[in-house]
C-alpha positions in Angstrom: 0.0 0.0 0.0 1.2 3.3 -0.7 1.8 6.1 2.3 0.4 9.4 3.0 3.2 11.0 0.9 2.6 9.0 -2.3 -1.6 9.9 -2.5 -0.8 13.6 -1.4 1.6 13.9 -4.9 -1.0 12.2 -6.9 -3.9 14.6 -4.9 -1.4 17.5 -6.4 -0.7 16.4 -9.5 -4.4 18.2 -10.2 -3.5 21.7 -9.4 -7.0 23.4 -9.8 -8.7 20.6 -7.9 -5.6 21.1 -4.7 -6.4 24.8 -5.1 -10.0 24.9 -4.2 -9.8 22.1 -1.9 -7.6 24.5 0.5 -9.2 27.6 -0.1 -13.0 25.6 0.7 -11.7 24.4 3.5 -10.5 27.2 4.7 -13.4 29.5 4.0 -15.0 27.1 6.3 -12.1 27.8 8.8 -13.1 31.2 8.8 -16.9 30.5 9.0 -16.2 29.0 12.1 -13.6 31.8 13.7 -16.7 34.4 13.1 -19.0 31.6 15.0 -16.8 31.4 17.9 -16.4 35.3 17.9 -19.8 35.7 18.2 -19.7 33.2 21.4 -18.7 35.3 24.1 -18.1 32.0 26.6 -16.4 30.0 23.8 -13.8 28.9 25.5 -15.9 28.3 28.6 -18.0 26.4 26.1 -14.7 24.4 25.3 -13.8 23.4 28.7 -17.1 22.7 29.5 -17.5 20.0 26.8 -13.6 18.6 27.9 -15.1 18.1 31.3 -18.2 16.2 30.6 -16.7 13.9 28.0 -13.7 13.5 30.4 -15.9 12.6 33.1 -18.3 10.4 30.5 -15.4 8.6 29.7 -14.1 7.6 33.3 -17.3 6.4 34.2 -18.2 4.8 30.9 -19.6 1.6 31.8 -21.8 3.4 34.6 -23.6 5.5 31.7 -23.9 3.1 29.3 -25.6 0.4 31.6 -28.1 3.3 32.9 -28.3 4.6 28.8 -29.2 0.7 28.2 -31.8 0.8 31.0 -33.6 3.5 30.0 -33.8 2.9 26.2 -35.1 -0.7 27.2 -37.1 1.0 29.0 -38.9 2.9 26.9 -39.2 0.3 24.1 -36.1 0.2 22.4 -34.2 -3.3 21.9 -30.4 -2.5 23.1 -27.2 -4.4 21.3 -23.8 -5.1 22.1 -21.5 -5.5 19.3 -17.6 -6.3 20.6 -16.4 -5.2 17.2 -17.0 -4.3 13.8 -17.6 -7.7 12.5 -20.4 -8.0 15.1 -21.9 -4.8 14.5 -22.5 -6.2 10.6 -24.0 -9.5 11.6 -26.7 -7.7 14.0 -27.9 -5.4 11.4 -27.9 -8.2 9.1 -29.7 -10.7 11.8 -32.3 -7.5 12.4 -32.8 -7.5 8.3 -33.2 -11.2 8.1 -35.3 -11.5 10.8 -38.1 -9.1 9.6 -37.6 -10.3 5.9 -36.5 -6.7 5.0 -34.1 -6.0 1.6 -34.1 -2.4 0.9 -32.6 -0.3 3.3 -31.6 3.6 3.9 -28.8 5.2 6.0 -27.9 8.6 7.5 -24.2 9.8 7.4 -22.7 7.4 10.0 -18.5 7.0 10.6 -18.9 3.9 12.8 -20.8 2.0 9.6 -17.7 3.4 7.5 -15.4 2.1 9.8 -16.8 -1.4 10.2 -18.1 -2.1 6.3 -21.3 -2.3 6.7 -22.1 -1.6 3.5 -20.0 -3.8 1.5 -20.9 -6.5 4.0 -25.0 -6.1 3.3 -24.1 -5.6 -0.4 -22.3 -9.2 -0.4 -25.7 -10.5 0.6 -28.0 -9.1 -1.7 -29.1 -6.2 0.6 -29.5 -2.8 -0.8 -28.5 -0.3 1.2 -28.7 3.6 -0.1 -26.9 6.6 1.6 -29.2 9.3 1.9 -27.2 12.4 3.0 -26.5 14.1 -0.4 -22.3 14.0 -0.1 -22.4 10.1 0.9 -25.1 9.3 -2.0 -22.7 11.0 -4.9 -19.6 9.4 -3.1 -21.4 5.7 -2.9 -22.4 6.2 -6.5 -19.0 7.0 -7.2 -17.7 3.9 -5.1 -15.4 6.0 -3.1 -15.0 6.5 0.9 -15.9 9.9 2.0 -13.2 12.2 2.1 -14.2 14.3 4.8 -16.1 13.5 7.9 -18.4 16.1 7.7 -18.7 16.8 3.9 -18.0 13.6 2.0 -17.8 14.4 -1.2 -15.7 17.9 -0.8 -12.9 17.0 -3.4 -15.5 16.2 -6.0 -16.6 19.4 -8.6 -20.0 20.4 -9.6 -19.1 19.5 -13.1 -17.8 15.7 -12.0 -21.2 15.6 -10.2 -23.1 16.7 -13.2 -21.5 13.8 -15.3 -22.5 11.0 -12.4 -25.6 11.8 -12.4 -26.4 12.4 -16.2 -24.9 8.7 -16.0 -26.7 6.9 -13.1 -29.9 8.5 -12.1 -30.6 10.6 -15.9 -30.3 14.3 -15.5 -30.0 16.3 -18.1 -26.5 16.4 -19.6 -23.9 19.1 -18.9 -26.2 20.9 -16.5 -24.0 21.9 -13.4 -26.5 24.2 -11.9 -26.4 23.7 -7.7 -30.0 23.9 -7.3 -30.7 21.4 -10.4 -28.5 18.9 -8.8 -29.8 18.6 -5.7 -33.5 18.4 -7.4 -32.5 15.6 -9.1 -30.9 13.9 -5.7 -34.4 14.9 -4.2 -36.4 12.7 -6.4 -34.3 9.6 -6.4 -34.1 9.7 -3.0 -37.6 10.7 -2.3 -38.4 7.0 -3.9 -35.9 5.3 -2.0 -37.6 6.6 1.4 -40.4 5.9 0.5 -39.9 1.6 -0.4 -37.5 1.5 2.8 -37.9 -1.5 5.2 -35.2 -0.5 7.3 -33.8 2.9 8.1 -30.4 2.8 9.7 -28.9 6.1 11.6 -25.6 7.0 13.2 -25.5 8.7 16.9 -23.7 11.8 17.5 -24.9 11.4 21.4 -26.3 9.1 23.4 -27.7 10.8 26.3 -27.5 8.1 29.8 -30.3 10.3 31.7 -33.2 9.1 29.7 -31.8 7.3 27.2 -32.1 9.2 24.2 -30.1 9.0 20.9 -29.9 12.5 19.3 -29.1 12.4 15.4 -27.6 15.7 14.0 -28.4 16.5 10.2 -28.6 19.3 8.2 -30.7 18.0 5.6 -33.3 16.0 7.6 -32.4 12.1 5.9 -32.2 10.4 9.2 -36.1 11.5 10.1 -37.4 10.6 6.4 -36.0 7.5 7.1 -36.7 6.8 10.8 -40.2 8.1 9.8 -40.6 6.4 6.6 -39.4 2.7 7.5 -41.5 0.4 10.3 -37.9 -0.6 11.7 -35.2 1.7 13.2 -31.0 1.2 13.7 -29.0 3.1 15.6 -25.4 2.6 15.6 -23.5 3.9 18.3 -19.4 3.8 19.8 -19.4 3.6 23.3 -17.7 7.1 23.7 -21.0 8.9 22.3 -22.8 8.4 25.8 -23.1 12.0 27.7 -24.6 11.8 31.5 -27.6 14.3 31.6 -29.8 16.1 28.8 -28.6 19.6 29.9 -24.9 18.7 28.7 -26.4 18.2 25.4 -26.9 21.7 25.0 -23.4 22.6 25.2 -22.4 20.1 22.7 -25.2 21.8 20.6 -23.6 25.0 20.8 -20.0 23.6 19.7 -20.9 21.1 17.2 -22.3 23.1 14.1 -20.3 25.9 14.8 -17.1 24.0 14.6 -17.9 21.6 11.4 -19.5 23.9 9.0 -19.6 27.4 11.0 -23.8 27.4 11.1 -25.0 28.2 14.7 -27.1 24.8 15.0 -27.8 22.0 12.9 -30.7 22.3 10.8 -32.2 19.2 12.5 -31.5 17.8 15.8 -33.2 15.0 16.5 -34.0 13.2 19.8 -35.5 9.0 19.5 -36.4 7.9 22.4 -39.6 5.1 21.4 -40.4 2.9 18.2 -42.8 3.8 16.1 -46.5 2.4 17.3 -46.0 -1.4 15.3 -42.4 -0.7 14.9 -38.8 -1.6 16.0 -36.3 0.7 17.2 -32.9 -1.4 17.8 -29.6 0.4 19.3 -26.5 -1.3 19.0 -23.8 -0.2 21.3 -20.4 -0.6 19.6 -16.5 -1.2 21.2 -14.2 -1.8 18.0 -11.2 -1.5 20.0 -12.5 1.2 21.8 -11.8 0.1 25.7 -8.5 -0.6 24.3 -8.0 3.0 23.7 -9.9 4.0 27.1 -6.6 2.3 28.6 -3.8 3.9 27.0 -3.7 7.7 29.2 -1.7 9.3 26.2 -4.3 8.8 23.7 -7.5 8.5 25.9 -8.5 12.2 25.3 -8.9 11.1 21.1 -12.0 9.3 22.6 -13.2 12.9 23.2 -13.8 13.5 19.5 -17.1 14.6 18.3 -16.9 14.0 14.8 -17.1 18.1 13.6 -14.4 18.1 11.1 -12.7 21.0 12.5 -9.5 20.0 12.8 -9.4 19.0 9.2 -10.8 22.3 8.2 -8.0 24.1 9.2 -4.8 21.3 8.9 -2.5 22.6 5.9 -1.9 19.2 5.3 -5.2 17.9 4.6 -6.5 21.1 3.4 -3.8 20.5 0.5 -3.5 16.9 0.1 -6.9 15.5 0.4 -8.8 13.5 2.5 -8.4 9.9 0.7 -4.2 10.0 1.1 -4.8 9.0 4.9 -5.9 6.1 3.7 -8.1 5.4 6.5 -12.0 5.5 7.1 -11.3 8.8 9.6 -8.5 11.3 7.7 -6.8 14.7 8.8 -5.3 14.7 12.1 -8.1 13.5 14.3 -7.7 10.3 11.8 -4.1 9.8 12.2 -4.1 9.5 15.7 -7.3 6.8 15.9 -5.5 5.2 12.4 -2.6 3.6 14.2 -4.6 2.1 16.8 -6.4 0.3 15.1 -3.4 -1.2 12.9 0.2 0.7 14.1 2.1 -1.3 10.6 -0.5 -0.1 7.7 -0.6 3.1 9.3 2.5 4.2 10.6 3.1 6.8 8.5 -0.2 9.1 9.3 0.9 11.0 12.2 4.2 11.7 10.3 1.6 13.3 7.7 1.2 16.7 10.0 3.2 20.1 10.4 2.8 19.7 14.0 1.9 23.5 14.2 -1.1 23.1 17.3 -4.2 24.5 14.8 -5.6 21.3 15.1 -5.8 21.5 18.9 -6.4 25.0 19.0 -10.2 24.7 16.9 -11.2 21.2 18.6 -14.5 22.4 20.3 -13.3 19.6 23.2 -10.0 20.4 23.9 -8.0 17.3 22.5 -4.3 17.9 22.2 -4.3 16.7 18.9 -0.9 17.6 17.7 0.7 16.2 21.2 -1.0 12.9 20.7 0.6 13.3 17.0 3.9 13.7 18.3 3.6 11.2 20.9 2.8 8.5 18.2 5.4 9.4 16.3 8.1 8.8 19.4 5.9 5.1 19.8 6.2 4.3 16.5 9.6 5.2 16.1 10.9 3.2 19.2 8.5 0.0 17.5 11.2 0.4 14.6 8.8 2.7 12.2 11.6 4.7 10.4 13.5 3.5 7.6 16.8 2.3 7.9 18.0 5.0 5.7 16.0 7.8 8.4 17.4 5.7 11.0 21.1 6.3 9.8 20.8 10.1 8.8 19.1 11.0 12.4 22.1 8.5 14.0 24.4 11.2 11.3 22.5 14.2 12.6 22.6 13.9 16.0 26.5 13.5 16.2 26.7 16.7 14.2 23.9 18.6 16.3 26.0 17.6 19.9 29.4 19.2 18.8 30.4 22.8 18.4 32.7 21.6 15.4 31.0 19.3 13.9 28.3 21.8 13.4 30.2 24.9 12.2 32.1 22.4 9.7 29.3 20.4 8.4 27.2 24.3 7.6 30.1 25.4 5.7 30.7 22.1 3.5 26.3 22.6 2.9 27.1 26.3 1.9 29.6 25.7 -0.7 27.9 22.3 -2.1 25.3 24.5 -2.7 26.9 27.3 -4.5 29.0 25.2 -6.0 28.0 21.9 -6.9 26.6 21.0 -10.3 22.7 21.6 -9.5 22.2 17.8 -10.9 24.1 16.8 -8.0 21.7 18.4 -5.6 18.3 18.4 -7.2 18.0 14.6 -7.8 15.4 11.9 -6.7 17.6 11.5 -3.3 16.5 15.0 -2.4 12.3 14.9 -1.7 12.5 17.9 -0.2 13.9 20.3 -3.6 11.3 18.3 -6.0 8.9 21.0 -5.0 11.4 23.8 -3.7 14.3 25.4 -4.4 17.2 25.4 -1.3 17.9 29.4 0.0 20.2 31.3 -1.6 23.4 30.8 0.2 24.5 33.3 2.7 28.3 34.9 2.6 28.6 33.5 6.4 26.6 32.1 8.8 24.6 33.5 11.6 27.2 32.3 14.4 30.1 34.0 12.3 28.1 36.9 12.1 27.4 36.9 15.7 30.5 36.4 16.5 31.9 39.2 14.3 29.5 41.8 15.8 29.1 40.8 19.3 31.4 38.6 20.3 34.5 41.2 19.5 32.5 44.2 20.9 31.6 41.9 24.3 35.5 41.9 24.5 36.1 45.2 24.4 33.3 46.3 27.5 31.0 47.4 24.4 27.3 46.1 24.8 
């Protein structure tokens, strides 16, 4: 499998498309810096939301037997899935039992990340994604790219071209509005024949066992509405304690994924339907694991607004599918290696570790620590490259003497100036294939300190 690095140069090779990926992405950066502005106890706000899902998670298995008694209590049937593979064979067990084969699903991570869909598709199940991005992406038989908005690195005019092709629009008509009429329709139909509707949880509130749905384009209650039997797929971290911390994650949540000051819908199931079903299945995935380790316990934290991506330069400008994993941008490459530390080593190497990642997360998660911190795990679990390896082992000698370091800088100034440039741009150098080395300087800093201060220190001169 190819790394991060690899899919980011192919990403780039499309100049346009990296262009408005960043500037998007940032404009969305923005929409959420005027959101928080207009917040004046954001950071209050923040620490709040660190708190209760710090608290959640060190009493985890206290909320989520008291969730689980309440939602049995009023009428829901309550799952436990150990891991992904689980999670697929109840929904599957749920379909089979109730003789069901046409089946529609809001936007939902934890499905992404155990394969639901392929898994029901192997089995003659159909299974439609119903928020617009994920629809265009599943027609496309892609991943999402983004967390929040799926379907982010694909253009009107690539959109316009799908759907001429699979659902019959009119050809070459890239109009927004058109588009979306056309999604409309075909999905309209597909509510309508559903058997099953299928829904992540962005919180499960413990209190009164609730699962609140966020959407901004109302799929997850045309389906819960539409269909006799209800899924709700859920990690164990999305449990909160009471209904009044919900409203501080309601506060945070749009604000920080899309910069909107709620979502348009917010919905709370609590009962089935009268003559329906309305299952819950409570899912680990590795996720106790996690609970375990203190240095990366906080990632549990997460929920799910995108914002870190948002504003990462690296994902802004080498697109979400080079992470390779179900979760990208730097939120992603700290869950990543957890699950699999070999496929994935190279993720949290895929950051500038410049903090803007922890500085917009609307819970507090010291993302770019936890980055760094993998990177120090993965490199004692023998990550680097031998030929890394060696030029560290090369580096650090150098850095730890005074002459080692003033002779190896004046060697790199004169191969620079003086060396045949094929000798220095050449596939041995990554770093000059897209930028040229600094003009060299006539001496270095230290010689220049040393000329100005060092002399005049000698002579009582300041």
């Amino acid at each position: 499998m190819t790394n991060h690095a690899h899919r980011a140069a192919r990403f780039l090779k499309n100049e346009e498309r990296a262009a408005w990926h960043d500037k998007t992405l940032w404009m969305v950066r923005k929409k959420r810096d005027l959101m928080a502005l207009d917040v004046p106890d954001w950071e209050e706000l923040r620490e709040q939301a660190s708190q209760i899902k710090r608290h959640s998670l060190s009493k985890l298995d206290d909320y989520l037997v008291q969730f689980e008694e309440h939602a049995i209590n009023n009428g829901a049937q309550v799952h436990w899935a150990s891991t992904a593979g689980k999670l697929n064979e109840i929904v599957y067990q749920i379909i089979k039992e109730n003789n069901a084969s046409r089946i529609v699903k809001s936007k939902s991570m934890l499905t992404e990340e155990c394969g639901l869909n392929p898994f029901l598709e192997k089995r003659g199940i159909e299974i439609i994604d119903t928020d617009l991005g994920e629809r265009i992406i599943q027609l496309k038989r892609e991943p999402p790219s983004h967390i929040v908005m799926p379907a982010i690195h694909i253009k009107k005019e690539e959109i316009s071209e799908l759907f001429h092709r699979e659902l019959n629009s009119e050809e070459g008509n890239t109009d927004p509005t058109y588009l979306a009429a056309t999604a409309r329709l075909h999905l309209r139909q597909k509510f309508i024949e559903a058997e099953v509707a299928i829904t992540g949880v962005n919180f499960a509130v413990a209190e009164n066992g609730a699962v609140v749905v966020c959407t901004n384009e109302g799929n997850a209650d045309m389906g819960v509405h539409a269909a006799p039997i209800q899924i709700h797929c859920m990690g164990i971290e999305k449990v909160i304690p009471r209904l009044s911390d919900l409203a501080v994650f309601t506060r945070l949540l749009a604000r920080s994924a899309t910069g909107q000051p709620i979502t348009t819908y917010t919905s709370h199931y609590l009962n089935p339907k009268p003559g329906g079903q309305m299952h819950i299945i409570i899912v680990d995935n590795g996720r106790s694991e996690l609970i375990g380790k203190e240095d990366y316990r906080d990632s549990l934290k997460c929920i799910r607004c995108g914002a870190c991506m948002n504003t990462c330069p690296v994902y802004r400008r080498s697109g979400g599918h080079s992470y390779h994993y179900v979760i990208p941008g730097p939120i992603g490459s700290i869950l990543a290696p957890h699950s699999n530390s070999k496929e994935y080593e190279d993720l949290p190497f895929a950051s500038s570790l410049c903090g803007s990642c922890s500085d917009v997360c609307p819970v507090k998660i010291d993302i770019h620590g936890q980055l760094y911190r993998w990177r120090q795990d993965l490199s004692q679990q023998g990550a680097r490259s031998p030929i890394k390896k060696g030029i560290m082992k090369v580096s650090g000698k150098i850095l730890a003497s005074d002459k080692m370091y003033d002779w190896s800088g004046k060697v790199a100034r004169w191969c620079i100036k003086y060396l045949p440039r094929v000798l220095i741009y050449n596939r041995l150098n990554t770093w000059g294939r897209e930028r040229e080395l600094p003009e060299v300087p006539r001496e270095s800093f230290k010689e220049w300190y040393n000329k100005n201060f060092r002399e005049g220190d000698k002579n009582g001169q300041k």
